[in-house]
N, C-alpha and C positions, 0 to 999 in steps of 0.2 A: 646832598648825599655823597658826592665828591669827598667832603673834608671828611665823613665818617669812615672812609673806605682809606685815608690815608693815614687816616689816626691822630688828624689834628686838632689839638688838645680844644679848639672850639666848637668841634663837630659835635658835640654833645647839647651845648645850646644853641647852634644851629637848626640840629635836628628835632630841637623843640619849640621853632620857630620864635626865635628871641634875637633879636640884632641888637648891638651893642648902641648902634647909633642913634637910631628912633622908636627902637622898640618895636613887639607887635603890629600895630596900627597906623607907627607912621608917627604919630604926634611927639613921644616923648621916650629918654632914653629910659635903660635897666634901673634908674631910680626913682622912675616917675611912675603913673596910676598907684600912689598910695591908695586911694579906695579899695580899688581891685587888690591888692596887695594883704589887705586886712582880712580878708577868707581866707588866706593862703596858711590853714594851720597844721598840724603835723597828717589828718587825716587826707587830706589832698596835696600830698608828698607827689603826688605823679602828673599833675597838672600843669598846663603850658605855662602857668605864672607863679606857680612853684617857684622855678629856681630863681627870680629876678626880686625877691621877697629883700625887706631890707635888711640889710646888715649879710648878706651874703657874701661867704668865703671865696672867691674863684679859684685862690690857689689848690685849694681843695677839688675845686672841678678840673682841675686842669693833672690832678695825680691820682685820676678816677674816684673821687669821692664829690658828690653834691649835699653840702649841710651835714659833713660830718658823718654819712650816710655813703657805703660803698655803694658803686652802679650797679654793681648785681644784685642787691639789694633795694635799690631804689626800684627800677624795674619790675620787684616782683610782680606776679599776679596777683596774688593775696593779698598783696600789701593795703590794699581800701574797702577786703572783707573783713568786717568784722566778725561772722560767723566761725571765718578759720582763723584770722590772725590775733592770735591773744596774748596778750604781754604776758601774763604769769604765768611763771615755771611750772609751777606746779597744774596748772590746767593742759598745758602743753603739753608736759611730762603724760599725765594720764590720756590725752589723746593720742601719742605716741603708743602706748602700750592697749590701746583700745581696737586696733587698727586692726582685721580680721584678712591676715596673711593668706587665707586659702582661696579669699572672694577678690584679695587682689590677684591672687596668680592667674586665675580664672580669667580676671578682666582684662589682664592683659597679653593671656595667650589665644583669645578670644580674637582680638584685633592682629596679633602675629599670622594667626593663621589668615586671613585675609588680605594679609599682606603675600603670606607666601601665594596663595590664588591666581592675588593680582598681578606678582611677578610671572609667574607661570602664562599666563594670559598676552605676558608683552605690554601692559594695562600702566606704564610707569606714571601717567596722572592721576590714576587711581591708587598706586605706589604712596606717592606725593602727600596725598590728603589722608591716609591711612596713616602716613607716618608721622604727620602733624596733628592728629587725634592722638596718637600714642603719646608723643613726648610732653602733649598738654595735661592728658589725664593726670590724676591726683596718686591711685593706684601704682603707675608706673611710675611717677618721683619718689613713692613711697618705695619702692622695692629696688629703686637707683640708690637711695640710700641707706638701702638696708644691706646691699651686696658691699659697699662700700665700708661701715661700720662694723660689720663680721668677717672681711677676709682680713689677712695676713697683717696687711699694709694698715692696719685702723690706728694703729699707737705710734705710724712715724707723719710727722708733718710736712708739709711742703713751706716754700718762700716764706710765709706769712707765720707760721706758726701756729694754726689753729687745729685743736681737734675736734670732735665729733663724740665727745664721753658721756655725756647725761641724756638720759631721754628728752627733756628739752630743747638741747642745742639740736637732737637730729630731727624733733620736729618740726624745730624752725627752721633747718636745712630742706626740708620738703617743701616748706610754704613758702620759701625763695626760691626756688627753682625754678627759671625763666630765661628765654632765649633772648627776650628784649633788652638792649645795652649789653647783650653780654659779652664780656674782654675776657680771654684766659691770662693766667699769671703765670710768668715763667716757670721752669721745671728747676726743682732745685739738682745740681748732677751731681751724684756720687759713683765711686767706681769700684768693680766686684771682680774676684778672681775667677777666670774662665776655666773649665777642667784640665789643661796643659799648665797653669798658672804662670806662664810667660807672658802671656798679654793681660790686660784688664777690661775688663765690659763696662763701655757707659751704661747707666741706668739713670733715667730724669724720674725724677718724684713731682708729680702733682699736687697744687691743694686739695684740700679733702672739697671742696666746690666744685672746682676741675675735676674731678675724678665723680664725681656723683653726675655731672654733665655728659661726662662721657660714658658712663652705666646709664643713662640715660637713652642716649642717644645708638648706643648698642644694640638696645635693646628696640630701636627700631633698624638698623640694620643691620642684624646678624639674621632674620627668615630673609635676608632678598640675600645675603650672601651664601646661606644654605641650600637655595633652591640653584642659582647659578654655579654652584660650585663644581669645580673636577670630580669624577665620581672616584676616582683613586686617590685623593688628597684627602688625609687623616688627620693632620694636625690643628689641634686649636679652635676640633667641632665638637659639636654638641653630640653625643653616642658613639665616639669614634673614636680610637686610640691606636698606639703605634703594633698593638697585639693584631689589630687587624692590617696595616700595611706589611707586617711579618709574614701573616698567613696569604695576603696576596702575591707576594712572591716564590712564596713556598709554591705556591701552585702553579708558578710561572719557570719554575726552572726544576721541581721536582721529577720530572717524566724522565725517563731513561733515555738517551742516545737522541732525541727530538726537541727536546727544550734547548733555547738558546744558552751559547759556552760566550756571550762577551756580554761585558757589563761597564756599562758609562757610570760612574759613581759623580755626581753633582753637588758642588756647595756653590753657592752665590755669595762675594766678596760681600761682606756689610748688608746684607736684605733689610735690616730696620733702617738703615744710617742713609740710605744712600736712592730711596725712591723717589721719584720726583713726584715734586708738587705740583705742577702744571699736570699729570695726567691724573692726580687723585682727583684735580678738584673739575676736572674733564669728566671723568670718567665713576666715580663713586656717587650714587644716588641717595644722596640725604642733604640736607641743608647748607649750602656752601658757605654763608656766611659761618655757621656754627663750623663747619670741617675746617675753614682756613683759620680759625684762631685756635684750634687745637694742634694745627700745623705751625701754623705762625709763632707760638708762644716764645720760641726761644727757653732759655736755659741760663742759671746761672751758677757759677763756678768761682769760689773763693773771692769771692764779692763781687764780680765782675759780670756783666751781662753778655750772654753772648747768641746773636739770631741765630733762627734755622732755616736755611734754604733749602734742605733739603729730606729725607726721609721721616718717618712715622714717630711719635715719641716713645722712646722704651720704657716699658713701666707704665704705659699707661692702658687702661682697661679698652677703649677700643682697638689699639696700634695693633692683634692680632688677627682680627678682622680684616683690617684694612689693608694690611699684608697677603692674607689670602686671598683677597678678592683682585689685590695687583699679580700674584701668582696663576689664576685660575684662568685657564684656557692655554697653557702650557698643553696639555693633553689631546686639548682638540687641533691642535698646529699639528703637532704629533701625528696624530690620527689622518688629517687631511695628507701631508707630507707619505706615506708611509703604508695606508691602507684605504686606499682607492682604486677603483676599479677602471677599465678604461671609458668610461664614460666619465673618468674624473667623480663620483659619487663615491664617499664613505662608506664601507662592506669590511663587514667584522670578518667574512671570508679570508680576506685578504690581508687580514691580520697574522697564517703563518708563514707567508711568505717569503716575511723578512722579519718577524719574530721580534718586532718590537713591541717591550709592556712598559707603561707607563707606573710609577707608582712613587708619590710624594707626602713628606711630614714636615709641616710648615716648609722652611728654606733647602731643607735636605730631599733630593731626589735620587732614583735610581731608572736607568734607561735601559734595560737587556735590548741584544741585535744579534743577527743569526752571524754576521762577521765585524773584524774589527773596524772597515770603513763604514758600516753603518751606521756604527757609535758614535765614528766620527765626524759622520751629516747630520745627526742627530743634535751631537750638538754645536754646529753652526746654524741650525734649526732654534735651538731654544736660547743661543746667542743672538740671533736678531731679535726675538720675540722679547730677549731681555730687554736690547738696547732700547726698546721701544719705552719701555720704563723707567731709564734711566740707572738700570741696574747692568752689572758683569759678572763674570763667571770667574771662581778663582783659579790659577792657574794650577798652583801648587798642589790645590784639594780634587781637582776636578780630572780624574784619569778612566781610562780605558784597562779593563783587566780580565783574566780569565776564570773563571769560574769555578779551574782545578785549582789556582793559585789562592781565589779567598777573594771577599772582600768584606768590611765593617759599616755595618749600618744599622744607626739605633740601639747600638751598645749589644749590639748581637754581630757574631763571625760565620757569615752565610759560606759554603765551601763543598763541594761533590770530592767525595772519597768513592771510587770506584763505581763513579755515575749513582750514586747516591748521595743525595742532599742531605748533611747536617749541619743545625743551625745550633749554637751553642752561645753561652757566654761570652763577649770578646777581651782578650787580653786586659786591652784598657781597663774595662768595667769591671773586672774581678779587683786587677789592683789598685781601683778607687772606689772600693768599698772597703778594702784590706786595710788601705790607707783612712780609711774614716772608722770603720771599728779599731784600731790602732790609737788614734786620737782621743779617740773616749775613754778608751781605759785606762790608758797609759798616759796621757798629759791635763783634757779635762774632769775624767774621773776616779784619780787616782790617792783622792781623801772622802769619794762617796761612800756612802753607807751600800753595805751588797742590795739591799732592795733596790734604790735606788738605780742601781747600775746594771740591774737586771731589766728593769723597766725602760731606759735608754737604749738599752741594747734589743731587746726584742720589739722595740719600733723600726729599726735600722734595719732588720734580721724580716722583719715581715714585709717591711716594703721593700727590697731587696730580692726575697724571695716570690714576690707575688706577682712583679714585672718578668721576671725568667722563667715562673713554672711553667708557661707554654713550650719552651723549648727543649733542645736535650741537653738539659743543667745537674742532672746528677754527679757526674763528677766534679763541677764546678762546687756542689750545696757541700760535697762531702770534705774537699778541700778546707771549704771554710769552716766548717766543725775542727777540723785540726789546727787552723791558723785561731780559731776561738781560744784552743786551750792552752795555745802556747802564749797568748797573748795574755791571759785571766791568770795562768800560773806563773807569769813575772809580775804582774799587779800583787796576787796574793803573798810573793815573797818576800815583795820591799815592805810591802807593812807590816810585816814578821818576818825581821831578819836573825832574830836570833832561836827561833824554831826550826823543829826539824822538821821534815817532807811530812812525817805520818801527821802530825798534829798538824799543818798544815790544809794538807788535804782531806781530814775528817770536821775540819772547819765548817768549809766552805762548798766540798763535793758531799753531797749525797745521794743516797738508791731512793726512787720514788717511785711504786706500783713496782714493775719489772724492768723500771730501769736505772743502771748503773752509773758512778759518776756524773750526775747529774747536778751542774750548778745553782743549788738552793738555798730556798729559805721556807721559814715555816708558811712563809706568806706566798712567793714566788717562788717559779725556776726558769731560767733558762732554755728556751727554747730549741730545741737541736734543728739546723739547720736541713739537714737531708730526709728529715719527717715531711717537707713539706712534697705533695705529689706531683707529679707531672701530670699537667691536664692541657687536653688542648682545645686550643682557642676556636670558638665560631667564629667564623668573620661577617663583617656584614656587608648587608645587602646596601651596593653603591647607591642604586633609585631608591631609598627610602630616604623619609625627610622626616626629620625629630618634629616638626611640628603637626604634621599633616598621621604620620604612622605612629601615634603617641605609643599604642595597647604593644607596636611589637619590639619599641623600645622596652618600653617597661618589662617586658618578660622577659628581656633580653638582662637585664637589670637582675631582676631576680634568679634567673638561672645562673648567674654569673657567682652569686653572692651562696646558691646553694652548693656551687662547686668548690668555693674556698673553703666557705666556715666550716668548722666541726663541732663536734659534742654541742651544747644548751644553747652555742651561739645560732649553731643554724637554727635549732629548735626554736630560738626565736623568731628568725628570720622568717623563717616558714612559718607561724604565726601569724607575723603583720602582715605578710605577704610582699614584704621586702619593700612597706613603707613606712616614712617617718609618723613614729607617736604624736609630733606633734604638730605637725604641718599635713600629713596628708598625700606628703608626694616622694614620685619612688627614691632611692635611694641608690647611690650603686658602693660597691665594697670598696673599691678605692677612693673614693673620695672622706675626708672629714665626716669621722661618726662615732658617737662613743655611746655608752648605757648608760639609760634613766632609769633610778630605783624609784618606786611608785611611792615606797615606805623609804627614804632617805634611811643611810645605815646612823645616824646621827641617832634616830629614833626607833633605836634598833630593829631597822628592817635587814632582811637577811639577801643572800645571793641567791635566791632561788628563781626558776624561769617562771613562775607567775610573777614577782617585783619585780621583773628585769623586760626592759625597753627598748630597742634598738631609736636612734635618732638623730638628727644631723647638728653637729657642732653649731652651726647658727643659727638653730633656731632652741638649743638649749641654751645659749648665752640670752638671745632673748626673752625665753622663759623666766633665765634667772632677774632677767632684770623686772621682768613686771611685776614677779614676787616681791621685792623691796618695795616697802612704802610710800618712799620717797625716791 
């Protein structure tokens, strides 16, 4: 067990009790018992005398392959069922698309929620075996890699270069999927520009194996990270958004003349880069061997390999989890420090004392204090609680400020104008939207066709405006109506330079209903930015748990989606009742969704709200794909 935990390259036939020198039994070496050796055919691939079969490769075993056969692979579970593992594509294929999506969600929100119980309980051996049922079940490999194959990341490949395209290969990606032998492959790193575009962001890319492992394995610990979590910590949970850390501040500093005037504004240097792994793999409850090779994997960089000793891999589907759960209890240090009573006990009394609120989105925090040495105990308070982690506090990013002064957080400019609270757009964020509707028109859509660029642009325009309309962004929506037209009327001129204004403008601007100058087509128009409303945000309830409070998520979901949508859209919505046509489960407005015509317009169905479907982008890709044939 030794050599398996060092990674040397013999630990694998060690740990299948094979010595090079006598063999199993003592008598003879890896080339001896030919009798025993003559069963050894491809279906008993996992048997102790498997590997010692003649004519065996070692260099193969030794660069994680045995017989030409990778270790995650060899391992499988499946691998000596015949009932699930079937060589032909085409049978694969159709059991892939036979898979009944609503009985797995079931099955495996079924056991989450028994997990969150038995966290709640203190029960962590009960934890243990809850979450070793989860990652075995069939249901939950299936839906590790189904999140995997429909999010963003499915058409870029990791180290090896495989994907995940045919219903086949993701079948057979589920029927491999096993903890036994299993090695992660290094991260492939590439590097992305951060919104200052002075520095650059690593990002490690996973294989799509490692990445279904880790959807895997998520999905037994995201209910024990949900139930222990900060109750003021939004980022990177399940029902939870930065709309709501907005509104808990609003309510922390809104009261006139009472509410705390100082504000600790917090970043942590590197939060993914720089966590240690002596306390992940102390301190995070799930499979340690699995956890250290998702830590361990290292990374490689213009062909060169290089380890990680330190922090979460970026880019990979658990590293937000994992983050949070080294984050959480920042609040309860807080709360100990700062609202106790003199018997030393926690008392929310004592919470206006000194007027400290907590409130955090993944790595970004914000600490109000009734004065400015509060803020600044505060945070030598959550500087040890870091150190413990292996994390620091940046210097640069990390200040004390007042309240009258302003500060920026989450792209919103929180700020008291005459002891009143306005929350608005922040600088930054206007003009890095300004700077991306600018790029589209004017660099890469400047030989589109007008529909086209109407369509790009009012993607931009709605998700833009539907993260600010909780605030006071009116004059910010109105601004950009004007930067739209200045920016559409240098587009429309270079591609007619030799036109006058009027011909021009009666092109491209037209009246639609009662309104003027409105950039169209007979098919599209452009969206006016300042149409959209100000609404404000519910926030929610910190003790509610996405798995245990399903029904007040969900209404939370659809009230959310009845306040945006308008005209036939909501009419749908309200409808389904703000669930997916095809899957069955709720839905929320920001996320991936688009309509399904019942009557495809192909076969001329029309736009009317009886053919018309609300439904989630990945579960329409998988529709489409079952539809195919083949």
């Amino acid at each position: 067990m030794h050599y398996v935990e060092r990674g040397n390259p013999y630990a694998l036939l060690f740990h299948k009790g094979i010595d090079f020198a006598r063999g199993r039994n003592g008598a003879e070496g890896i080339r001896g018992n030919k009798k025993r050796m003559a069963h050894c055919n491809g279906e008993h691939r996992g048997s102790k005398f498997a590997l010692a079969r003649k004519g065996a490769d070692l260099f193969q075993v030794f660069h994680g392959k045995i017989g030409g056969i990778p270790v995650n692979d060899l391992y499988s579970t499946t691998e000596g069922k015949t009932s699930e593992k079937q060589s032909d594509e085409a049978k694969l294929g159709a059991q892939w698309k036979s898979i009944d999506w609503r009985r797995a969600e079931r099955e495996v929100n079924r056991l989450q929620v028994r997990i969150v119980k038995a966290t709640q309980q203190n029960d962590y051996n009960a934890v243990k075996r809850l979450q070793y049922l989860l990652t075995h079940s069939f249901y939950a490999k299936a839906l590790a890699v189904k999140r995997v194959v429909t999010n963003d990341g499915r058409k870029t490949p990791g180290v090896d270069g495989v994907l995940w395209n045919t219903p086949a290969k993701k079948m057979k990606a589920v029927l491999s999927l096993t903890d036994k032998g299993y090695r992660a492959r290094p991260l492939r790193r590439v590097y992305i520009e951060k919104k200052d575009k002075k520095k650059k962001r690593p990002l490690g890319i996973p294989t799509m194996y490692d990445r279904a492992m880790q959807a895997l394995y998520a999905l037994a610990l995201e209910p024990v990270a949900e139930t222990t979590a900060d109750g003021k910590s939004f980022g990177f949970r399940k029902g939870r958004c930065a709309q709501d850390a907005c509104e808990y501040l609003f309510t922390a500093l809104s009261r006139k003349h009472i509410s705390p005037k100082w504000i600790l504004e917090g970043d942590i240097k590197g939060c993914f880069d720089h966590i240690s792994h002596d306390w992940l793999l102390a301190n995070i409850p799930m499979d340690k061997s699995i956890l250290k090779q998702f830590l361990k994997a290292g990374f490689i960089y213009q062909r060169e390999l290089f380890p990680t000793e330190e922090g979460t891999p970026q880019g990979g589907i658990i590293s937000p989890i994992l983050a949070n759960m080294t984050l959480d209890g920042m609040e309860k240090q807080l709360a100990e420090r700062f609202h106790t009573n003199a018997l030393g006990k926690v008392d929310i009394r004592f919470k206006n004392a000194h007027k400290v609120n907590f409130v955090r989105y993944a790595d970004d925090f914000v600490v109000t204090a009734a004065t400015p040495e509060l803020a600044l105990e505060a945070k030598e308070v959550i500087r040890e609680f870091l150190a413990q982690r292996g994390l620091e506090l940046s210097e640069e990013k990390t200040v004390v400020t007042n309240i009258d002064d302003g500060f920026d957080f989450l792209g919103w400019n929180f700020r008291k104008y005459s002891e009143k609270l306005i929350i608005k757009p922040s600088k930054k964020a206007v003009k890095a939207i300004v700077s991306n509707l600018s790029d589209t028109i004017l660099r890469r859509g400047k030989a589109w066709e007008q529909d086209v660029l109407i369509m790009k642009l009012n993607e931009q325009i709605r998700g833009w405006t539907n993260y600010h309309q909780s605030v006071c962004a009116s004059y910010a929506f109105a601004h950009l109506d004007y930067v739209l037209y200045e920016l559409l009327w240098r587009w429309a001129k270079r591609r007619h330079p030799k036109k006058n204004k009027w011909w021009i403008s009666t092109r491209y601007w037209h009246r639609v209903q009662n309104q003027n100058w409105v950039f169209s087509t007979d098919k599209k128009k452009l969206i006016r930015v300042d149409s959209t409303a100000i609404v404000r945000h519910t926030k929610v309830k910190t003790t509610a748990n996405p798995f245990l409070d399903t029904e007040y998520f969900r209404k939370r979901k659809f009230d959310k989606g009845m306040r945006r949508l308008t005209g036939k859209f909501k009419t749908i919505w309200k409808n389904q009742k703000g669930l997916c046509y095809h899957c069955g489960m709720p839905m929320d407005v920001s996320e991936e969704r688009e309509i399904f015509y019942l009557r495809p317009k192909s076969k001329a169905g029309t736009e009317d709200i009886r053919n018309m479907r609300y439904v989630h982008c990945a579960c329409q890709q998988i529709y489409a794909e079952c539809r195919l044939k083949k």
